[in-house]
C-alpha positions in Angstrom: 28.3 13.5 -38.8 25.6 15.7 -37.2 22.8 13.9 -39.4 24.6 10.6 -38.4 24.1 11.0 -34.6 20.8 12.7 -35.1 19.3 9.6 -36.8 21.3 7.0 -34.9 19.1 9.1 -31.5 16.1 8.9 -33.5 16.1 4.9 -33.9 17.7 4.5 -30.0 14.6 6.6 -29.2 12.1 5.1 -31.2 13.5 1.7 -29.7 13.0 2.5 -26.3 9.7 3.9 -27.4 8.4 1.0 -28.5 10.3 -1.0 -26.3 7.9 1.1 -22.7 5.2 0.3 -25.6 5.4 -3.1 -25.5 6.4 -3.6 -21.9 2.8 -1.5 -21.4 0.8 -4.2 -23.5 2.4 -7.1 -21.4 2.2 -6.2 -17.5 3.5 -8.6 -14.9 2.9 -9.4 -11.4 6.2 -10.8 -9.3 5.5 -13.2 -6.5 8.0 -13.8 -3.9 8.6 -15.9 -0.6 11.2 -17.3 1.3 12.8 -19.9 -1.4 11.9 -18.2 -4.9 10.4 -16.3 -7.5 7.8 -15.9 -9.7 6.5 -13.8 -12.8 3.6 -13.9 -13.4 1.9 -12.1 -17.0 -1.7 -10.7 -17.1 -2.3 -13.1 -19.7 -1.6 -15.8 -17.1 -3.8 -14.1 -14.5 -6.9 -14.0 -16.8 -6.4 -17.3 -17.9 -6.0 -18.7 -14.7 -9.0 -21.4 -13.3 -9.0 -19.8 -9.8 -10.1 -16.6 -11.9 -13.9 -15.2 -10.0 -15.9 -12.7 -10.3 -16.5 -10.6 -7.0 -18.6 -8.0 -6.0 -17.2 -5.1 -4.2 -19.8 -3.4 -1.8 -17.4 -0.3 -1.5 -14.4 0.4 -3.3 -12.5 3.6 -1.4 -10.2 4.0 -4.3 -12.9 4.6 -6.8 -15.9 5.5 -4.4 -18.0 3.3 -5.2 -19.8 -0.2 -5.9 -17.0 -2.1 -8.4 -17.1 -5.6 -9.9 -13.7 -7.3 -11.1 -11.9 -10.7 -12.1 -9.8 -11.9 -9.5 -7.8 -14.4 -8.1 -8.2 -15.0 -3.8 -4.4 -14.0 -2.8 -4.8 -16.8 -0.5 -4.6 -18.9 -3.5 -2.2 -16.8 -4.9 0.3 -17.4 -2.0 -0.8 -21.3 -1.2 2.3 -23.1 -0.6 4.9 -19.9 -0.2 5.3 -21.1 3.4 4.2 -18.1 5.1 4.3 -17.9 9.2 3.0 -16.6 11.8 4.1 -13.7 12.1 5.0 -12.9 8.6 3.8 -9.5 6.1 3.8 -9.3 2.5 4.8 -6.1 1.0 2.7 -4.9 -1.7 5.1 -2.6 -3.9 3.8 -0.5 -6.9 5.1 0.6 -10.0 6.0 3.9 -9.1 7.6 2.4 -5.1 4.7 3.2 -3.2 4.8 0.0 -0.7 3.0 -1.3 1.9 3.1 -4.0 4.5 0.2 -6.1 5.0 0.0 -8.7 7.8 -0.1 -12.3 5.8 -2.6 -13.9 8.3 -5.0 -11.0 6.7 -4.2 -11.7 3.3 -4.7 -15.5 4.1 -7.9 -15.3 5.9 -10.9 -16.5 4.5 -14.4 -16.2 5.1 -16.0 -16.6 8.0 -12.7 -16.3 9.9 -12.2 -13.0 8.5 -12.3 -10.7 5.4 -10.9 -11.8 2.0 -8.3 -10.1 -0.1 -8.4 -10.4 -3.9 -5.9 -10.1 -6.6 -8.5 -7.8 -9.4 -6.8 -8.1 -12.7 -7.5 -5.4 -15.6 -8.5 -7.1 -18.5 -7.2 -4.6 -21.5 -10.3 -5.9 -23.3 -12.6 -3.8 -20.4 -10.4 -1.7 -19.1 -11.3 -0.3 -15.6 -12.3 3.4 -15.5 -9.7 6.5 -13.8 -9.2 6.7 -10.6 -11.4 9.5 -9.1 -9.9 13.4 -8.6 -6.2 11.8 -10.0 -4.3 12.1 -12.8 -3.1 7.9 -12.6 -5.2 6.6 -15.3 -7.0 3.3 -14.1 -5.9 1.2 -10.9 -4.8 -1.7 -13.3 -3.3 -3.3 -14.3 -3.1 -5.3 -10.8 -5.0 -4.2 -7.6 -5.6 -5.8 -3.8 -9.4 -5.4 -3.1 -11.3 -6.4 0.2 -14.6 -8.2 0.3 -16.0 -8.1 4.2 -14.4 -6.5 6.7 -14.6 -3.2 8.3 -13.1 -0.2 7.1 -10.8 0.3 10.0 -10.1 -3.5 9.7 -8.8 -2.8 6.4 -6.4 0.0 6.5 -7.0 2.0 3.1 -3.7 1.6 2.4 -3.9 -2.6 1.6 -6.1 -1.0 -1.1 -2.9 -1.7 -3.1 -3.3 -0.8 -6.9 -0.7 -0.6 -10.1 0.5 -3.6 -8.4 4.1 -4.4 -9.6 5.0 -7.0 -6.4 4.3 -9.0 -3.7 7.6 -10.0 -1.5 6.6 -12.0 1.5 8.6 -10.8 4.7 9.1 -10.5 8.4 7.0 -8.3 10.0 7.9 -4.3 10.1 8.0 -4.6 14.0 11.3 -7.6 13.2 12.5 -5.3 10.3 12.4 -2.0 11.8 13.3 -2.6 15.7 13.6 0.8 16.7 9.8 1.3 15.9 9.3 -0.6 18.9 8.0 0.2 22.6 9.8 -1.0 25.7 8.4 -4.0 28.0 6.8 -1.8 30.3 4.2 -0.2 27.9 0.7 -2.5 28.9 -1.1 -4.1 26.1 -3.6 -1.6 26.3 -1.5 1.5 26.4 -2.8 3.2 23.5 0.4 3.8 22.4 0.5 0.5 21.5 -2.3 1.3 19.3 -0.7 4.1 18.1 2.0 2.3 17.0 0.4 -0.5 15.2 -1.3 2.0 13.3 1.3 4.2 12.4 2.3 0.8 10.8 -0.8 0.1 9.0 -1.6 3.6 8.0 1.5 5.7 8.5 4.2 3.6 7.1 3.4 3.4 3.3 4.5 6.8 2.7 6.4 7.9 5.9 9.8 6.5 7.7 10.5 6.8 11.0 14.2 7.8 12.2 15.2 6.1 9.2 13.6 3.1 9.2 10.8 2.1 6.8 10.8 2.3 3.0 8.0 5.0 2.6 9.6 7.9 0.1 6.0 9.7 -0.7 6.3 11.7 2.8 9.0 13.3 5.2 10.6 10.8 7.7 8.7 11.8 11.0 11.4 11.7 13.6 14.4 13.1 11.1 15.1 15.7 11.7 12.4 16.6 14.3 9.7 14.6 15.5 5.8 16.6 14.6 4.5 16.8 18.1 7.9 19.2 18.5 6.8 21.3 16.5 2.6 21.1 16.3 0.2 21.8 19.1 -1.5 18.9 19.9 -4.6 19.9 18.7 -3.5 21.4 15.3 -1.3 18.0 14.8 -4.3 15.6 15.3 -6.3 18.2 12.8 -3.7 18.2 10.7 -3.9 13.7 10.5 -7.0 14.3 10.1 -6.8 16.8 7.6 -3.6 18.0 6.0 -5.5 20.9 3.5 -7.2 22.1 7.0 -4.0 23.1 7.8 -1.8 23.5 5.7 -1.7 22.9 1.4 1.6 22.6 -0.3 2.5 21.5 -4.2 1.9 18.0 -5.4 0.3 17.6 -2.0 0.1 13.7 -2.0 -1.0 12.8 1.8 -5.2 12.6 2.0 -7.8 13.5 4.4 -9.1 10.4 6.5 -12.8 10.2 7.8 -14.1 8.3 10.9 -13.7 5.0 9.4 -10.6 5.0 8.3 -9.0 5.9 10.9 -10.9 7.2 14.2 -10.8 10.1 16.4 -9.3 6.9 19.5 -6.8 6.6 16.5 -5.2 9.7 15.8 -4.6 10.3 19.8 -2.8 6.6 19.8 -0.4 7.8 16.8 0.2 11.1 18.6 0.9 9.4 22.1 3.0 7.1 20.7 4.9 9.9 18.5 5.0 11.8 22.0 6.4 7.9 23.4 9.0 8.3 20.7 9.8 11.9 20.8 10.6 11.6 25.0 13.1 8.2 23.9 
């Protein structure tokens, strides 16, 4: 009976082994908006007519100069009925996820930077990611062509790409992120907050709300500038290891164009905003 089960876990396992195997060979891309949904293969992709080459100037993830076959998201997304107002979260394999304002995603050149779906062709596989364990960023990646670094948050650098969902915007989803009336426009905890969003939010929650799961919420169960000095906190954004190094330590450093010194104090006054509320 022993040998029984023994094989009988044997074949289950070599099922599911080739089973992830052949899942591996055969990635897929979901697209979804308001009304449906679609799958879409990398076979697809590459086959697809609206496939381009583009040039990247400066990739952030790898470093450097990188060329790919892609598909524009705008044409990606034409006809999904997106408003206004509306995001799309970018959601990888392993649940890293981002928000990423639609009318960026739908811009085009010269009213703004364009965002491409790169598509890793197994045939030239892309190289590793840099100082990471992750293999490639295949087999689905967002890249940027134009646009200014702190235009483009590194975070909409969204690679192993698994979904995009299109949604109402984080500040409609997540209400209690928000700032009362009374806060100008050019409050810079304003700022702070729409960058919190656009750099903060892919890993970090606030008081619960969010889907970021790499980081700790940062108002449960105390809020950082409780607990930092002011100056160590904004050192510490700018530099977690300059602080502070801790196992499996996922959150990076960010240099001046990524996010600037004017930055860092907005997300700390509007932490502050938060913290006071």
């Amino acid at each position: 009976m022993r040998v029984l089960l023994l094989a009988l876990a044997l074949v289950a396992g070599l099922g599911c082994f080739i089973g992830g195997e052949s899942q591996a060979q055969t990635p897929s891309l979901t697209v979804t908006d308001r009304s449906a949904s679609r799958t879409l293969s990398r076979a697809e992709l590459l086959a697809d007519r609206r496939l381009q080459t583009v040039a990247i100037a400066y990739d952030p993830v790898y470093r450097r100069p990188m060329t790919y076959r892609a598909i524009a998201v705008a044409d990606l997304l034409k006809g999904a009925g997106i408003g206004n107002d509306d995001h799309v979260q970018a959601r990888a394999y392993d649940n890293f996820s981002i928000s990423i304002p639609a009318d960026l995603l739908m811009a085009t050149p010269p009213s703004g930077p364009e965002a491409f779906l790169a598509i890793e062709d197994p045939a030239a596989p892309w190289p590793a990611i840099p100082g990471t364990t992750k293999g490639s960023a295949g087999p689905f990646y967002i890249v940027w062509r134009g646009g200014t670094r702190a235009e483009i948050s590194s975070e909409y650098w969204a690679y192993h790409l698994a979904t995009l969902t299109v949604t109402d915007s984080p500040f409609k989803r997540w209400p209690g992120l928000a700032v009362a009336a009374d806060v100008s426009a050019g409050d810079p905890i304003r700022r702070g907050l729409d960058r919190f969003v656009a750099v903060c939010m892919a890993c970090h929650r606030f008081n619960g709300e969010g889907e970021g799961e790499q980081g700790p919420d940062l108002a449960r169960p105390m809020n950082p500038v409780d607990y930092f000095q002011p100056a160590i906190l904004k050192k510490y954004l700018r530099n977690p290891s300059s602080v502070r190094t801790w196992p499996e330590q996922k959150m990076p450093a960010f240099d001046q164009d990524n996010l600037s010194d004017a930055d860092i104090d907005a997300i700390v006054a509007w932490l502050t905003y938060k913290a006071r509320k």
